[in-house]
KEDO-375629 format. One record per residue (C-alpha): residue in three letters; residue number from 1; x, y, z. Coordinates in steps of 0.5 Angstrom, whole numbers, plus 500, padded with zeros to 3 digits. Layout:
<pts>
(ALA NUM (X Y Z)),
...
</pts>
This chain:
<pts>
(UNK 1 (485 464 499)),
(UNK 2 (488 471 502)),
(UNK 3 (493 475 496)),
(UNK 4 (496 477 502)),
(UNK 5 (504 477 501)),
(UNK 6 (510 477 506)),
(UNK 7 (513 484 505)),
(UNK 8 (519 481 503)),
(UNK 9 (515 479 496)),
(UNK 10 (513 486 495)),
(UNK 11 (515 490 489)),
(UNK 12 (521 496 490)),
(UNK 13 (519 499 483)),
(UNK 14 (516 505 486)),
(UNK 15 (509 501 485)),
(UNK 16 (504 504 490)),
(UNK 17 (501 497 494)),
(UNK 18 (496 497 500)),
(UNK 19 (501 495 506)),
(UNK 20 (499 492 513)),
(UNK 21 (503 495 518)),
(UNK 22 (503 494 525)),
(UNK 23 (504 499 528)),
(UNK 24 (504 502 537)),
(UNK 25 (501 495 539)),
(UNK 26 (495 496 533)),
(UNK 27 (495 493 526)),
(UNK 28 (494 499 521)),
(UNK 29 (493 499 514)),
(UNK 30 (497 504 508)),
(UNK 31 (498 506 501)),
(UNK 32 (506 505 500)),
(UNK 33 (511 506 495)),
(UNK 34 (518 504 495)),
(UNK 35 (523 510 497)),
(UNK 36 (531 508 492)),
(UNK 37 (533 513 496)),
(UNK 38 (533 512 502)),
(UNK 39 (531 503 502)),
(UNK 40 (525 505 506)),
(UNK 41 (517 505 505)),
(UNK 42 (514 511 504)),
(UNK 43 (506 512 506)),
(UNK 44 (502 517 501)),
(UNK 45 (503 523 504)),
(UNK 46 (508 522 506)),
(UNK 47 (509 519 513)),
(UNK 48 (514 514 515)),
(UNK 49 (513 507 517)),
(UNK 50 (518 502 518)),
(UNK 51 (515 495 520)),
(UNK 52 (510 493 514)),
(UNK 53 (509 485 515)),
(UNK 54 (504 483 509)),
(UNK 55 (503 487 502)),
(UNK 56 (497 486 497)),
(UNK 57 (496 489 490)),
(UNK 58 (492 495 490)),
(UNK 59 (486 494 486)),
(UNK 60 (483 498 480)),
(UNK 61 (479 504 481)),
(UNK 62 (472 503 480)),
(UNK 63 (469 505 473)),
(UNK 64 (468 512 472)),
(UNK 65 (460 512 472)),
(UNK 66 (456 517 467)),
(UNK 67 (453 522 471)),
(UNK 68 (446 524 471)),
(UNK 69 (442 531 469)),
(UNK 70 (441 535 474)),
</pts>
């Protein structure tokens, strides 16, 4: 089962989330945050984009490693 969600499901706390955007006849995927001021998705750095369809939880970061003696 996907965790794939509508978009209109997704959370406009300013919580980053992993989008699916389909954008110029191709789907693309981007790292988003809810932009209050304008009611709009933000991509990181800071494109715009205005048509995402589905939303997923990003997932934690990898755990940190100890690096070996070089």
């Amino acid at each position: 089962m996907s965790d794939w969600q509508p978009i209109e499901t997704a959370p406009k706390d300013g919580t980053e989330i992993l989008v699916y955007d389909v954008w110029q006849k191709k789907g693309e995927l981007f790292i988003v945050g809810w932009h209050f001021r304008d009611n709009s998705w933000r991509t990181v750095p800071g494109e715009w984009r205005k048509e995402p369809t589905h939303w997923i939880r990003l997932p934690p970061p990898p755990a940190e490693q100890e690096r070996p003696d070089a």
